[in-house]
C-alpha positions, 0 to 999 in steps of 0.5 A, spaced: 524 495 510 524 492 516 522 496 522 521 495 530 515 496 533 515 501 539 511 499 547 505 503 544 504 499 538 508 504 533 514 504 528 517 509 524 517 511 517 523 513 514 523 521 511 525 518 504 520 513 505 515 518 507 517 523 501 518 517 496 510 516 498 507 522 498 505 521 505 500 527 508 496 527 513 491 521 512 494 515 510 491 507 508 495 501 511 494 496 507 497 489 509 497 480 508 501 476 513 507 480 515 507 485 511 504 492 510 503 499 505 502 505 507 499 510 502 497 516 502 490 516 502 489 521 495 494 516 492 490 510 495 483 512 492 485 514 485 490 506 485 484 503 487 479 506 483 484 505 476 485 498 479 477 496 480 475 499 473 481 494 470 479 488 474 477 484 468 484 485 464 488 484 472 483 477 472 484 475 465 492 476 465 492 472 472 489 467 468 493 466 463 498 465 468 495 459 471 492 464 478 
């Protein structure tokens, strides 16, 4: 979603959306460009984990889509 920077550099994340993440005390931003996840930070590590231990599937896909 679209949200507003306040004068300290902070914005707002909705109650639903910090409920549909599962947002606790300590979070990853993870971002390109102009747009930013926000996970928490259990659910990051174990994404992370999945994904670097797929990572030869995840690049023989991408190739077979021409990336």
């Amino acid at each position: 979603m679209d949200v507003e920077v306040d004068k300290q550099g902070r914005i707002l994340v909705p109650d639903y959306l910090r409920e549909y993440a599962g947002l606790k005390k300590q979070v990853v931003v993870a971002g390109l460009y102009n747009r930013i996840e926000i996970w928490d930070a259990e659910s990051w590590k174990q994404y992370k984990t999945k994904t670097e231990s797929a990572s030869d599937e995840i690049a023989e896909k991408l190739s077979e889509l021409g990336i």
